[in-house]
MIMI-211167 format. One record per residue (C-alpha): chain; x, y, z. Coordinates in nm, 2 decimals, always signed. Layout:
BEGIN
 c      u      v      w
 A      X      Y      Z
...
//
This chain:
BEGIN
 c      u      v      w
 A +13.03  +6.32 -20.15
 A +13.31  +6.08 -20.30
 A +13.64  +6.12 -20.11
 A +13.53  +6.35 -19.83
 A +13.68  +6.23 -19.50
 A +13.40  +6.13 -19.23
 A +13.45  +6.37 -18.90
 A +13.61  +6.14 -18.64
 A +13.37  +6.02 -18.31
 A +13.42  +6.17 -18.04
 A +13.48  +5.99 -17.75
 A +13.24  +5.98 -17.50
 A +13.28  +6.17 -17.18
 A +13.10  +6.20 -16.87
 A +13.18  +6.55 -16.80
 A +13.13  +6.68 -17.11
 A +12.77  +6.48 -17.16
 A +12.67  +6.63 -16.79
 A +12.81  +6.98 -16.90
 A +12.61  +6.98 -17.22
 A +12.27  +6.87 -17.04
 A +12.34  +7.20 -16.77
 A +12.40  +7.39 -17.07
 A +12.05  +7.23 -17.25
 A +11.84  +7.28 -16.91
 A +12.03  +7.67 -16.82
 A +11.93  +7.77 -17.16
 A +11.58  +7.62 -17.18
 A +11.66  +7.42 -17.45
 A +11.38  +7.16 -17.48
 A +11.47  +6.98 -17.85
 A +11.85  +7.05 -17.97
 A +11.72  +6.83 -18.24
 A +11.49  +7.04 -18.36
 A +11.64  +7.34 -18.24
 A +11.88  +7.55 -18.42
 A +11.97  +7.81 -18.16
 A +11.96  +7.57 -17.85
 A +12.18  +7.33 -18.03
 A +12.40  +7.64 -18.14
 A +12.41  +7.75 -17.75
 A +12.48  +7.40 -17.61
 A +12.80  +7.34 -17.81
 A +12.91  +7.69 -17.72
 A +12.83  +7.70 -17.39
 A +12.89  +7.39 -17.21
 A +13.22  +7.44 -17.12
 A +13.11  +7.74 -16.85
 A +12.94  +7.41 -16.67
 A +13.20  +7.16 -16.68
 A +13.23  +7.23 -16.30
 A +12.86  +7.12 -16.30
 A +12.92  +6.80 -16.43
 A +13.25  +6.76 -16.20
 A +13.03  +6.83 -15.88
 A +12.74  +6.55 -15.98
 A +13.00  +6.29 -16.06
 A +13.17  +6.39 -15.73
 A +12.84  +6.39 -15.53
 A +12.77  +6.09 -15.71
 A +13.14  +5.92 -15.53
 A +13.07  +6.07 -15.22
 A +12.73  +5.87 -15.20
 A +12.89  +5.54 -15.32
 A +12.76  +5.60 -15.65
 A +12.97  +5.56 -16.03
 A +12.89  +5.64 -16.41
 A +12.93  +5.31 -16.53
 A +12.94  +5.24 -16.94
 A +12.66  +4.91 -16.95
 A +12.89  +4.76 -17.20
 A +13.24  +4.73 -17.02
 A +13.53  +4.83 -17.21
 A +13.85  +4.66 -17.25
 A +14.02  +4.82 -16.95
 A +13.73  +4.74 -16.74
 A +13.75  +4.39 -16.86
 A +14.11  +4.39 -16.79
 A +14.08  +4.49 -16.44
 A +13.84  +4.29 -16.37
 A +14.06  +3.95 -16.26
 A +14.41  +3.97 -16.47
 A +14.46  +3.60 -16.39
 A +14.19  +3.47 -16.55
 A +14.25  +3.53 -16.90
 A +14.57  +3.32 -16.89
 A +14.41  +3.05 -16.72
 A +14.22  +2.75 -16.84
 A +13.95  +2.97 -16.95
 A +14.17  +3.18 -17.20
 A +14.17  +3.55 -17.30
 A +13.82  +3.50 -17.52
 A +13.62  +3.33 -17.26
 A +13.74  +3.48 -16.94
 A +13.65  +3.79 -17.17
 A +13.29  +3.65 -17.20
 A +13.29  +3.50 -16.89
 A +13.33  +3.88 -16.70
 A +13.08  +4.05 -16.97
 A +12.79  +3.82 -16.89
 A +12.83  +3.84 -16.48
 A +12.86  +4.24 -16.50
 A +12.60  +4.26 -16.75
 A +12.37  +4.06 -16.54
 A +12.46  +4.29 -16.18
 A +12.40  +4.61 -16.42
 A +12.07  +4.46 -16.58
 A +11.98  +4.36 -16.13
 A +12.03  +4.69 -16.06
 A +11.89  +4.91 -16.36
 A +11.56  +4.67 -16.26
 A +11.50  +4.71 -15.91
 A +11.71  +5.00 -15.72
 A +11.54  +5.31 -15.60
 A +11.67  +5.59 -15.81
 A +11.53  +5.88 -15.55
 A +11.86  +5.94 -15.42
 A +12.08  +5.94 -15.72
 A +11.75  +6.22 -15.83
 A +11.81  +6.43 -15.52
 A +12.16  +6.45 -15.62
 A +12.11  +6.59 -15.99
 A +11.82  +6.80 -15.88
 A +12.07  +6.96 -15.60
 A +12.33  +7.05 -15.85
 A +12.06  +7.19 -16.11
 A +11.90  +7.40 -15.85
 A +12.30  +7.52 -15.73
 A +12.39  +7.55 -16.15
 A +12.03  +7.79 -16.12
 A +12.11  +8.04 -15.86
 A +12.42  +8.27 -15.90
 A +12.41  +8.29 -15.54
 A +12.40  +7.95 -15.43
 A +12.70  +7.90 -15.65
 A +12.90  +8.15 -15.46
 A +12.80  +8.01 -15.11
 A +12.86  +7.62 -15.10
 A +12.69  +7.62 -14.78
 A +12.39  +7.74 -14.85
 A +12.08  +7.41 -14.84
 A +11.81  +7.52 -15.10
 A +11.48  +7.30 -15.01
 A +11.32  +7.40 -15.29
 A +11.56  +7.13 -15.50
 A +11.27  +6.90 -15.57
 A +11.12  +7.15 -15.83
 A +11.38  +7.00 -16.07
 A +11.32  +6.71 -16.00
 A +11.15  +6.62 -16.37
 A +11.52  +6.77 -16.51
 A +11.69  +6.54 -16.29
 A +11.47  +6.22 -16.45
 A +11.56  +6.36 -16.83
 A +11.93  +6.41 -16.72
 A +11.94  +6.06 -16.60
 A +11.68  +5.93 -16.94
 A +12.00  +6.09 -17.08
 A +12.34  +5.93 -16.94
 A +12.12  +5.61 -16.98
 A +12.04  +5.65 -17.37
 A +12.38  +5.70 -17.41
 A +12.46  +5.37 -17.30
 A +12.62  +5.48 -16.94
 A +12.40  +5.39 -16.54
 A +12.48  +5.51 -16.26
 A +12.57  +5.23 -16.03
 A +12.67  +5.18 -15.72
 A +13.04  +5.12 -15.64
 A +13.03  +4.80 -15.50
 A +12.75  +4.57 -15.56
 A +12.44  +4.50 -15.36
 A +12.34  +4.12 -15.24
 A +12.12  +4.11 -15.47
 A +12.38  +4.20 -15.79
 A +12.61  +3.90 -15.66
 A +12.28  +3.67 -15.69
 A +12.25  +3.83 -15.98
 A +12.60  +3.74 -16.12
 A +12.62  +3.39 -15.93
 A +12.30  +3.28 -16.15
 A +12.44  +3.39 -16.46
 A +12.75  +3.15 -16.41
 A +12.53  +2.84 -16.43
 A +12.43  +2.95 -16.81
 A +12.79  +2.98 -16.89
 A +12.87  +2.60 -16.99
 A +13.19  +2.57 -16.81
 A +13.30  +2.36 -16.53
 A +13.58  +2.61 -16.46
 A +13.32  +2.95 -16.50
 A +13.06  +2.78 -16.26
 A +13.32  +2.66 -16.01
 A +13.43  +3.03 -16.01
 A +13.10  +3.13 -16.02
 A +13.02  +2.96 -15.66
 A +13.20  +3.20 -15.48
 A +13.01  +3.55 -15.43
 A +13.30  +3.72 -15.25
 A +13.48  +3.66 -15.59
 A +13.22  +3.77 -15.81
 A +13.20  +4.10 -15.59
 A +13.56  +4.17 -15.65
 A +13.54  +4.13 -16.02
 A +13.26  +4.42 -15.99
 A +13.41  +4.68 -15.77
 A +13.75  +4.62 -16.05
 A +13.58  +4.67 -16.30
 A +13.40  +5.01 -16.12
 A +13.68  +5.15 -16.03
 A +13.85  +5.10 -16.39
 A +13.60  +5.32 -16.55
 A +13.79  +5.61 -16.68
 A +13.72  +5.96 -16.45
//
């Protein structure tokens, strides 16, 4: 309707996104879309399992793992070498410079890791978010955890549509080959002199990472 204000985005959040999928899987809500009362129970619920979402991203850290948005944000950028952008290269290309090498670690890593470990984690917090019991007593080890294991897959299917991966928190070898090839496209003598040094490019990386708001 003319004149009606649009509702205002909401900021993505980590927490909140994790919360809402424990709130989809504890409910047995398979389509939210579609679904009238599991989209109703989802927005009302998810903040009981906030703690959820805290205790996968924290599980995540302890295994050297992140949430990482695939597109950086400014602060990310920012972090990533503050010297460069008043360099030779200037703000807009050390800006483009430092999306193109993360973009190609990310796009390295979202190709070829082994996601079984970052599963295990989700599927131990959805089987400790299941049981009451295991919730009360942090020491108990359920072996069964594999059953939820599909869950796990949608959860991660999930952060991923929304345009987040979890990565780990500094980069593998093969992520600084990664980055170190994509220099030579970038048509700079400055960028691929920079680019020759992997210890550098590695740097950039776990700045960026550890920029990415909690």
């Amino acid at each position: 309707m003319r004149g009606r204000q649009q509702p205002p985005v909401e900021e993505f959040s980590v927490v909140r996104h994790l919360a809402k999928e424990f709130a989809r899987f504890l409910n047995r809500v398979q389509n939210d879309q579609v679904d009238i009362l599991g989209s109703f129970l989802i927005e009302n619920e998810w903040e009981r399992y906030v703690d959820d979402g805290k205790d996968v991203v924290k599980s995540l850290e302890i295994a050297g793992f992140k949430i990482v948005p695939k597109e950086p944000t400014e602060k990310m950028v920012a972090a990533a070498d503050s010297s460069l952008g008043s360099g030779l290269m200037g703000q807009r290309g050390a800006t483009s410079y430092i999306t193109q090498v993360f973009a190609a670690m990310i796009e390295e890593w979202a190709e070829n890791h082994n996601p079984n470990l970052i599963l295990d984690i989700i599927s131990m917090a959805l089987a400790r978010a299941s049981s009451p019991k295991s919730r009360r007593d942090t020491a108990m080890q359920d072996s069964s955890f594999q059953r939820f294991r599909k869950h796990s897959q949608d959860m991660l299917a999930s952060l991923n549509k929304n345009g987040c991966i979890i990565a780990p928190d500094e980069p593998t070898g093969e992520m600084v080959a990664a980055g170190v090839a994509e220099t030579a496209e970038i048509r700079t003598s400055t960028s691929q002199q920079i680019g020759a040094d992997p210890a550098y490019l590695a740097k950039i990386y776990e700045n960026m990472v550890a920029a990415v708001p909690e």
